[in-house]
Structures are given as C-alpha cells and as structure tokens.
N, C-alpha and C positions, 0 to 999 in steps of 0.2 A: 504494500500500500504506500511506503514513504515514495515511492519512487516513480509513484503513477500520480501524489501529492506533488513531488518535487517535479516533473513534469509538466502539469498544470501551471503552478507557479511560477515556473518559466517562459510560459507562454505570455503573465499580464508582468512582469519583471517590466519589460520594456516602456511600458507604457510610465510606469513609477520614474524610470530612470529620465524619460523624458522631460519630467516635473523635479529633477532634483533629489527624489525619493530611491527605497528599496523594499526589499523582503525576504526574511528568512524564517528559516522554517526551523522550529524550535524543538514541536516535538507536538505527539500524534498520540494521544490516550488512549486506552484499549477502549473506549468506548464510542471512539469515532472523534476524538473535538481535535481540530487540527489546530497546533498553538503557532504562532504567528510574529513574528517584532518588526515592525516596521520600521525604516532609518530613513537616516537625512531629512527632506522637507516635509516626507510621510510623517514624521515621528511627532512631531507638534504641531502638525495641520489640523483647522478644525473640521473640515471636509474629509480626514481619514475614517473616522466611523463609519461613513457614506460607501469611501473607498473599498473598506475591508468588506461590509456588507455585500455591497450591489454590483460589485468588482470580483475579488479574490474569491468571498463566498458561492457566490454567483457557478464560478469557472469551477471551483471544486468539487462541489456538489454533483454539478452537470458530468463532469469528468473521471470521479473517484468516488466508485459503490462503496457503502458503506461512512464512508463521511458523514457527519451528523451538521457539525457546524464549524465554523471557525472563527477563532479567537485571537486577540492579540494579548502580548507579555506584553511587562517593560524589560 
C-alpha cells in the first residue's frame, strides 16, 4: 500500500512544488489514515486544509483501496 500511496502522491507533488510547497509521506496506520507533513508555503498556508482535503485526499482515495483518509503531522 505505501507505494501505491507514495505513487499517488507523486502524481499532485508537482503541483505543490509549483506554489512553493511539498509533501511527504509520514506514515500509513493499519487502519487506512494516511499521515501527511506538508512543507515550505504548504506548511502555513491557510488554503492547505483545502489542499490536503480536495487535492491529496481526493487522489488517494481515488487511487489507493483501502485508504480511509488523510491527515497531516506537524
């Protein structure tokens, strides 16, 4: 599963990196929550809940069975 996650993830990276931002992938629960840290202009944007949600969520879900949700650290 990390690597069908870390796949996904690499798919909206670019988009982050366009804005200044990133993403990495922290670690994956047995219960499906995929954890998350966002960096650089991601990391104190107030538009990244938005991001992680209707973005990163979004592509995960759609991409990787088993997924439940995704969350960010700090």
């Amino acid at each position: 599963m990390r690597e069908q996650v870390e796949a996904a993830i690499a798919k909206i990276r670019p988009v982050l990196q366009n804005d200044g931002g990133n993403i990495e992938l922290v670690d994956i629960t047995p219960d499906g929550i995929v954890k998350v840290r966002l960096q650089g202009a991601c990391r104190g944007c107030p538009m990244s809940r938005m991001t992680l949600k209707n973005g990163v969520e979004r592509l995960v879900l759609k991409e990787v069975p088993g997924v439940k949700a995704v969350e960010a650290v700090e």
